[in-house]
MARBA-563935 format. One record per residue: residue in one letter; x, y, z of N, C-alpha, C in turn. Coordinates in steps of 0.2 Angstrom, whole numbers, plus 5000, padded with zeros to 4 digits. Example, Ala and Ser with C-alpha at 12.3 -4.5 7.8 and 13.67 -1.06 7.14 Angstrom:
2
a506649725039506249785039506649845039/s506449895035506849955036506450005039/
This chain:
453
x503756365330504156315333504856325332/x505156285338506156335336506356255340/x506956235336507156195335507656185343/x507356205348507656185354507656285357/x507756285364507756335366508756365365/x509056325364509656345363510056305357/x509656275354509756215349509856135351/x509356105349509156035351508656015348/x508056025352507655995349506956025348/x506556015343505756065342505556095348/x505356135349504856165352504456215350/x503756205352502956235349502956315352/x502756345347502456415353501956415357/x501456345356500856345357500656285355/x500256235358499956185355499356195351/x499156245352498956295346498856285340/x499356305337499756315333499956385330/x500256395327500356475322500356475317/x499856505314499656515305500156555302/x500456525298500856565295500956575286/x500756625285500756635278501456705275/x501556705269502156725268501956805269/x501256845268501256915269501356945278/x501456905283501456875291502156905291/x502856905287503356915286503457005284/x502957005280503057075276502757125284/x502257115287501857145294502257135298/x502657105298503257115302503757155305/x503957155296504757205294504257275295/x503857265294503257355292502757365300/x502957315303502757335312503357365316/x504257345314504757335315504757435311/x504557435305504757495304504257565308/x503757515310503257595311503357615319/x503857575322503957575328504557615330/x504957585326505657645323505557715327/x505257755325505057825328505057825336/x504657775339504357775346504957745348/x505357705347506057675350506457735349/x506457775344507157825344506657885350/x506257905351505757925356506157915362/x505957845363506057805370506857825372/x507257805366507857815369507857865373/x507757925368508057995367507958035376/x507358005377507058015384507457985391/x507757935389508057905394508857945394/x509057945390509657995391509458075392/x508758085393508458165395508558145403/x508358085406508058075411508858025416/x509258035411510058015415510658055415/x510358095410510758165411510958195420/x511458185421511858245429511558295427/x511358335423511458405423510358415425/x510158365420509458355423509258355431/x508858395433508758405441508358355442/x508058305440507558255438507958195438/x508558165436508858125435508758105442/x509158105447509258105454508558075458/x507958095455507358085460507158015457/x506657995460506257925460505757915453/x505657965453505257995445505357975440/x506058025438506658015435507157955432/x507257925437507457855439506957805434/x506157815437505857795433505657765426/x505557855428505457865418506157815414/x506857845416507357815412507457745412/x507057695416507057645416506757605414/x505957645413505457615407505457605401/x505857685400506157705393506757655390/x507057635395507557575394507257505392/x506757495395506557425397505757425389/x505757475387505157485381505857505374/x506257505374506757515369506957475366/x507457425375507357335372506957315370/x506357325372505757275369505657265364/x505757325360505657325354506057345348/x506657335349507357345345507657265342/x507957285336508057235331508957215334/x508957155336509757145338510057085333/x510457135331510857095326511457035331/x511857035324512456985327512856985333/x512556955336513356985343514156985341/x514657015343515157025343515256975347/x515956935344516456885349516756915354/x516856985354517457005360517956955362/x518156925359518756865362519256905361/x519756955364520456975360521056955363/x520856915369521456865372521156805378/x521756785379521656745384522156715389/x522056675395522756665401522956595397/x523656605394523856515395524256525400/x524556485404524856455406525256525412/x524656565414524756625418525056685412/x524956695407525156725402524656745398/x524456805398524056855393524156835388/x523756805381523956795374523256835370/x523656865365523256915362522856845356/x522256855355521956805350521556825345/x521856825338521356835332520856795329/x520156825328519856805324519856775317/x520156735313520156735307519656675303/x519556705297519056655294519456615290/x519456545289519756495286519456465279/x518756465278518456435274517856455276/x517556455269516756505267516556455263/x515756475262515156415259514856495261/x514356485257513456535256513056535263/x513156475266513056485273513356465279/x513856465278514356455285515156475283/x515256505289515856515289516356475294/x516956465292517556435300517856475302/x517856485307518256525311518756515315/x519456535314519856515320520156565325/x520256545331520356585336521156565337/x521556625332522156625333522656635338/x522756605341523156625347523856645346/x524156695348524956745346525156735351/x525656675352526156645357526956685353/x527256705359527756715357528356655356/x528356625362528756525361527856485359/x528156425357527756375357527556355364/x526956325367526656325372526956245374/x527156215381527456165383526956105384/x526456115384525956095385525656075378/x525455985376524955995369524356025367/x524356045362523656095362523356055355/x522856025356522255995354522056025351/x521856015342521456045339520656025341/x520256085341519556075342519256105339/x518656075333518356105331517656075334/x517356155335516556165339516056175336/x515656115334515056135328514556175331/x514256235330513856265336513256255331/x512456235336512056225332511556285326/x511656265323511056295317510356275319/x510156325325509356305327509156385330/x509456455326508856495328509556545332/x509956525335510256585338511156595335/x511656635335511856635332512756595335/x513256585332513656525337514056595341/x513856645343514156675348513756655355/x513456635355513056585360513456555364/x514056515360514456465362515156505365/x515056585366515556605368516056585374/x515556545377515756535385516056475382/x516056425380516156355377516856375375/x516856415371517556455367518056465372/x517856525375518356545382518756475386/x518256415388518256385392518856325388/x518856315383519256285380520156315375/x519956375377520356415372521156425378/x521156415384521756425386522256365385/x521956295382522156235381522056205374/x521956215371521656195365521556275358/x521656225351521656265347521056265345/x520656325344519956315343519756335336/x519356305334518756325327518256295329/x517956345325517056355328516556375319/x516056335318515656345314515356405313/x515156445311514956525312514256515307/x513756495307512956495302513056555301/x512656555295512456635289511556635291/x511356675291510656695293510456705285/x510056625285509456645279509356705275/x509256735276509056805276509456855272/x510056835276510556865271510856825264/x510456765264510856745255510556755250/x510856785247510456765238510056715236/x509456715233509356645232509856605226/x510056665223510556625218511356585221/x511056575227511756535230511456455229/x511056445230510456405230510156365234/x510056295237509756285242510356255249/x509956245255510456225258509956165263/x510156095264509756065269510256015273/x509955975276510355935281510755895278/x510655885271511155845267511855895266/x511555965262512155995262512556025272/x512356025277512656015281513055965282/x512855895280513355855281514055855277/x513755905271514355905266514855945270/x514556025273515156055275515356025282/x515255995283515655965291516155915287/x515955865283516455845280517155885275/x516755915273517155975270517856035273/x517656045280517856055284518455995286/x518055945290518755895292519055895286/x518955895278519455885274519855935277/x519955985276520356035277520656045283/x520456025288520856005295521255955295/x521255915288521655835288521455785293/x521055775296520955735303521355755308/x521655795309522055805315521755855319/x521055845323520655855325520155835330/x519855845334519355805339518555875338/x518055845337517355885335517055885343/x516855945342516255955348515555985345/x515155945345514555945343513955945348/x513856025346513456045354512656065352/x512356005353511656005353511455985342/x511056015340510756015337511055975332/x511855995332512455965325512555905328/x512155875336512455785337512355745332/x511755735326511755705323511955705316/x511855775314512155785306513155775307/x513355785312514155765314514055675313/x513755645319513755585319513755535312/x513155585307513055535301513755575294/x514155625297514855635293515255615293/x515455595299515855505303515655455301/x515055435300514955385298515155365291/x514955415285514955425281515455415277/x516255485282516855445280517155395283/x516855335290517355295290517055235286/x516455225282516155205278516455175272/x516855255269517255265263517955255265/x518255235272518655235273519255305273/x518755345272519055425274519755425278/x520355455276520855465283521055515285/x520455575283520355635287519755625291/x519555575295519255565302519255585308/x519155635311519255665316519455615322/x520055635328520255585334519655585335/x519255605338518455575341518255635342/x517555625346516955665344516455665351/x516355735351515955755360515155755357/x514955735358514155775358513755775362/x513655835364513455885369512455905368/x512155865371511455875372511155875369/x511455815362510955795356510355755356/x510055765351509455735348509655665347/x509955595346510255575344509555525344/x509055515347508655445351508155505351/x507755535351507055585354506455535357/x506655465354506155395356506155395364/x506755405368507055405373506855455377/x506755455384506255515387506255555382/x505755545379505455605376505255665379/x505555725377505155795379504455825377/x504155885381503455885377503755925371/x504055955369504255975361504255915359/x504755875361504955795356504255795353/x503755755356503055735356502655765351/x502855835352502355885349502555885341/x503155875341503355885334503355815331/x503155765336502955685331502255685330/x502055725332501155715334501055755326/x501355815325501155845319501255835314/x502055835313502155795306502355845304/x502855855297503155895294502755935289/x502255905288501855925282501255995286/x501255985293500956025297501356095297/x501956085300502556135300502656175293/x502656145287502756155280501956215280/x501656195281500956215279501156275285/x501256275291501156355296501756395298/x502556375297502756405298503556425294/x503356395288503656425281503356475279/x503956535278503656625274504356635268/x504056695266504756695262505056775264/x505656775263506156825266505656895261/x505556925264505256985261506157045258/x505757085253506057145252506257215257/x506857235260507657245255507957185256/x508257125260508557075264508757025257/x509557005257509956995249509256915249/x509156925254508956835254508156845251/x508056875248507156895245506656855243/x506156815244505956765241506356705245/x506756675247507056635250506356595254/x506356545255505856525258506356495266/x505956525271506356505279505856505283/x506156475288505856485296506056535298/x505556595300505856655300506256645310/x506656705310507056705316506456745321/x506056775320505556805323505056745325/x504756705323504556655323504956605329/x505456605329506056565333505856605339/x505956675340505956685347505356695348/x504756695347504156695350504256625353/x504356565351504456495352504956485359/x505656525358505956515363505656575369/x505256615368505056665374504256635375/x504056595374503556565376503456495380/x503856455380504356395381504256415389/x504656515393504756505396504556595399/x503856595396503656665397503556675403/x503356665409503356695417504256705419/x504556655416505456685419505456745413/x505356765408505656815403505356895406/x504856885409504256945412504656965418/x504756885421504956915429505756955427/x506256945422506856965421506757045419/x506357055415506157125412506057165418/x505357125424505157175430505957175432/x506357135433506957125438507457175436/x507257185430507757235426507557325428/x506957335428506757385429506857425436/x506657385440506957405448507557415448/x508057365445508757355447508957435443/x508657475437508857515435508657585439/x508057565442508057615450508457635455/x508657575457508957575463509657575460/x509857575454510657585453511157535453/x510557485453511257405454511557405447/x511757435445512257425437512357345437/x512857305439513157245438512557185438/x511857215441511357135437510957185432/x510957245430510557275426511257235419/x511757255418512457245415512157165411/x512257125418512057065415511357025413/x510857075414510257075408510457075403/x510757145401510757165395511157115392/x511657095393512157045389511857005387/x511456965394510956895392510656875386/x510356945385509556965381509856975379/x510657035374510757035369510856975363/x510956925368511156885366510756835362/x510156825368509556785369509156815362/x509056865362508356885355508756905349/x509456905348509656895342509556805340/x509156825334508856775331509156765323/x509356725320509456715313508656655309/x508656675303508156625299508756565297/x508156525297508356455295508256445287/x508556385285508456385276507856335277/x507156335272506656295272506656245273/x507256215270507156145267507856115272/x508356145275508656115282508056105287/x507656165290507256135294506756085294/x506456085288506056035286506255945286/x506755965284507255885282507355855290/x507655905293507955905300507355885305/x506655925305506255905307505855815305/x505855795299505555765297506155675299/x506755705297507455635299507555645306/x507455685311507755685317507055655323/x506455715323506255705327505455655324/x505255655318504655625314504855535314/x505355525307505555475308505855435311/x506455475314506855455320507355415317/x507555435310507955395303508655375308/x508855415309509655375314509755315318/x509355325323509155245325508955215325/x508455225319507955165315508655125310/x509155145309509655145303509355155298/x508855215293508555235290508755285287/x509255315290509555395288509955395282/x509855435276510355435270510655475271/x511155495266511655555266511755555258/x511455575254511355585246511355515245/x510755485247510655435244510855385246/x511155395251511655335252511655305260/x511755235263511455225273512055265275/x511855305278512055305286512455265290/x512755215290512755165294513255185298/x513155195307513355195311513755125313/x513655075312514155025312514755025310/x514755065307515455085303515855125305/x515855145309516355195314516655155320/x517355145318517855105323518555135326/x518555225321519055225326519155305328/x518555315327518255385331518155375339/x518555405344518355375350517755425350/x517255415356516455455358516455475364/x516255535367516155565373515555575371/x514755575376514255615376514055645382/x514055685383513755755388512955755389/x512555735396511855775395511855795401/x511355835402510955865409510655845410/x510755815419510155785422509355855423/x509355895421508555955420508555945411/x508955935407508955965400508055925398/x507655985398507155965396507255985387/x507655985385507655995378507755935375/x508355905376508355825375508555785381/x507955765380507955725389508655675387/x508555665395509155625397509055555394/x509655525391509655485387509455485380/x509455535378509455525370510055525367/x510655585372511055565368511655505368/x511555505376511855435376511755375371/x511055365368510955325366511455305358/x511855365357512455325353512755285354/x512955275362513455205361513155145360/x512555135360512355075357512255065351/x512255135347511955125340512855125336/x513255135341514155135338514355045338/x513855005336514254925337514754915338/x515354955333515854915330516354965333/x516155015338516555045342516755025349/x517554995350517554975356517455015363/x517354985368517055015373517555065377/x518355055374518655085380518855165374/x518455165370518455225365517755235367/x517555245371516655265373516755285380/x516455355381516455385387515655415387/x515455415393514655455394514755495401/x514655575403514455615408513855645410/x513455635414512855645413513055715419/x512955775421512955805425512555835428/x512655845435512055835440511855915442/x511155935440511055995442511056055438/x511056035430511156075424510456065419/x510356115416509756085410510256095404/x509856105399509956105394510656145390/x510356235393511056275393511556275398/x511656245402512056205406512556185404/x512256125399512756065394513456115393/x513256175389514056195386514056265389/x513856295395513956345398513756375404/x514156415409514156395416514456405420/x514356395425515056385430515056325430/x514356295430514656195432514856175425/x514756195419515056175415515856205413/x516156255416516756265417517056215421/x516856215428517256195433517156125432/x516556055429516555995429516655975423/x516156005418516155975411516855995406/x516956055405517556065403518156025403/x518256015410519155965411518955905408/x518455875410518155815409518155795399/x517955855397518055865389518955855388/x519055895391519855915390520355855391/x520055815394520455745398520255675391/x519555685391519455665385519755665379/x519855705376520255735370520955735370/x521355755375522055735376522155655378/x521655605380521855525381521855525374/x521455525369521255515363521655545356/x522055585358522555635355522755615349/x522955565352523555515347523455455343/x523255445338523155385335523455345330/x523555265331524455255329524055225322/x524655205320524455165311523955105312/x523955065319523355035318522855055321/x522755115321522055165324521855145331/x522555135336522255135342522555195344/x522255195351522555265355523155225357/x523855275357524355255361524955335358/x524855355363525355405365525655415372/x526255455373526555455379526155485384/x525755525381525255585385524855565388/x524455505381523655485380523755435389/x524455405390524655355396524555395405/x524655455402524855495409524155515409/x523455515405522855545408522355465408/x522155465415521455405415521155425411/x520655395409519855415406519555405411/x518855465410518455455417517955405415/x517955395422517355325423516555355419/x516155315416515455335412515155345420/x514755385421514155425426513455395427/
């Protein structure tokens, strides 16, 4: 099971199920070693059989050979973390070089901010945005498009998850509770001068950290909050993953698909969802499109089309890097999110303590879905403005956009060219918030809010 194809919501590898016991982990890492030779093999050949100086490169054979040996290399090669590649961007018809830098660190997450080196201050306001990218199996370079897409107007930070795997058990444990601590923890340190973008998975653990702090009467409250293709309602057209993961129950999940981090990996004995486990789930979901991309990739290596061969390879570098989960977030998170449905039932704690979405009145709310998103169907995430009481209506905005599924939501060209300004127009009305926590700025006057969809 993996907690949405791109993060959202459960899906099964099989109705099936998959036995999972903790030696499954150890056959893994020792399937992953014994192959080792045959992939350094495979390479070696393919750069035999693309060599100019080989009289064979040039022929059909040739061609062949190097394309199989391409296509059996990926298939079974270990892809770590992607790289951000972000080292600049156009503001305002203007190249800006832009760092990397880490802000704040926890056992399993890092902040990251995308610093932008203007030489004057930009004439235009630039919006702080923090992008909570989900903890569900892939890693937040995922949300690179998201990044890009916001970054020539807006200051960005972005949540950066640690792979299970890599922690010490001596760090300790981590679960939906402690997620809600670091997103809290975070806007401390932002001071509220900030607006959250919560893409998929983080709709809910964001939503019940607002709650939390306007609760407590927090006034590091973020200006408002986007969430992007969440679970917020799964009661609400339910998907076949939704279903499958209430039908089982967490104690099913607990029992087949918890292992522990095997040796050398700092995280040994950790008990997780393994990341392997994840991509069978997400390559299973949609196994005839994954088979026909591989055959599409093989020919395209024949016949010399470099630029769709180019962009396979990005896709799926992307795609089969997988991270593990901590035991006891995924468990929690399947058990409050999609089992009980603790958020809109008003059931959901946060150490102990309600949730109460009622209590949130001066966060404004945009929510984002796809009219295809088979991960969280249509409507679920909307179903926050009903559960927001005490938030007024002209601080609630909903896009529902036409012709997207799930990875659509926050990457694209329709989510450049619709969703993005739409975002951007949102967050700029809302910029500004005066001593009695209404919007009113000179800015906030010059942008309409758009009409709900």
């Amino acid at each position: 099971m993996a907690i949405g194809e791109f993060g959202g919501a459960p899906s099964l590898p099989d109705e099936g199920g998959l036995l999972m016991s903790a030696p499954l982990y150890w056959f893994y890492e020792m399937s992953h070693a014994a192959l080792n030779p045959s992939r350094a093999f495979a390479d070696a050949t393919r750069i035999l059989f693309r060599n100019p100086l080989n009289p064979l490169a040039l022929t059909t054979f040739g061609k062949s050979v190097a394309a199989a040996c391409e296509v059996f290399e990926r298939a079974v090669r270990r892809y770590g973390r992607p790289e951000w590649g972000i080292e600049s961007t156009l503001v305002g018809g203007q190249r800006i070089p832009v760092n990397v830098e880490t802000l704040w660190e926890r056992p399993f997450c890092r902040l990251l901010h995308f610093a932008r080196v203007f030489d004057h201050a930009p004439l235009r306001p630039q919006p702080r945005l923090l992008i909570v990218a989900p903890l569900s199996g892939h890693y937040a370079t995922l949300l690179r498009g998201t990044v890009e897409a916001f970054l020539p107007s807006h200051d960005i930070y972005i949540t950066d998850w640690t792979d299970a795997r890599m922690v010490p058990v001596t760090e300790g444990r981590f679960d939906l509770d402690d997620y809600i601590d670091y997103v809290i923890s975070i806007l401390h340190l932002l001071r509220g001068d900030v607006h959250v973008i919560a893409v998929c998975q983080p709709s809910v653990p964001v939503l019940a950290a607002v709650a939390r702090m306007e609760a407590a009467e927090d006034p590091h409250v973020p200006r408002s909050m986007v969430l992007m293709g969440g679970p917020i309602d799964t009661r609400v057209n339910p998907t076949r993953v939704n279903l499958l993961a209430e039908a089982r129950g967490t104690a099913w999940f607990r029992r087949n698909v918890i292992t522990k981090v095997p040796f050398p990996h700092p995280g040994v004995t950790r008990d997780v969802y393994p990341g392997f486990l994840q991509l069978h789930g997400f390559v299973t979901m949609n196994l005839d499109r994954h088979i026909e991309a591989h055959h599409n990739l093989f020919h395209h290596l024949i016949q010399g089309d470099g630029d769709s061969a180019q962009k396979h390879r990005e896709f799926y570098d992307e795609y089969l890097a997988v991270m593990d989960l901590a035991a006891e977030f995924y468990l929690q998170t399947v058990e409050t999110v999609f089992v009980r449905h603790a958020l809109p039932e008003g059931a959901m704690t946060h150490r102990g303590r309600p949730v109460d979405l009622s209590k949130i009145r001066r966060v404004a709310l945009m929510t984002v879905e796809g009219e295809h998103d088979d991960i969280s169907g249509v409507g679920q995430t909307k179903a926050a403005h009903g559960l927001l009481s005490s938030l007024p209506d002209k601080l609630k905005t909903h896009w529902l956009q036409p012709g997207v599924g799930h990875y659509g939501v926050f990457n694209g060209s329709r989510f450049r060219a619709e969703i993005a300004p739409r975002i951007a127009d949102f967050v700029l009305t809302h910029n500004f918030r005066s001593a009695g926590d209404k919007v009113a700025s000179i800015e906030a006057k010059r942008v309409t809010p758009l009409d709900s969809n």
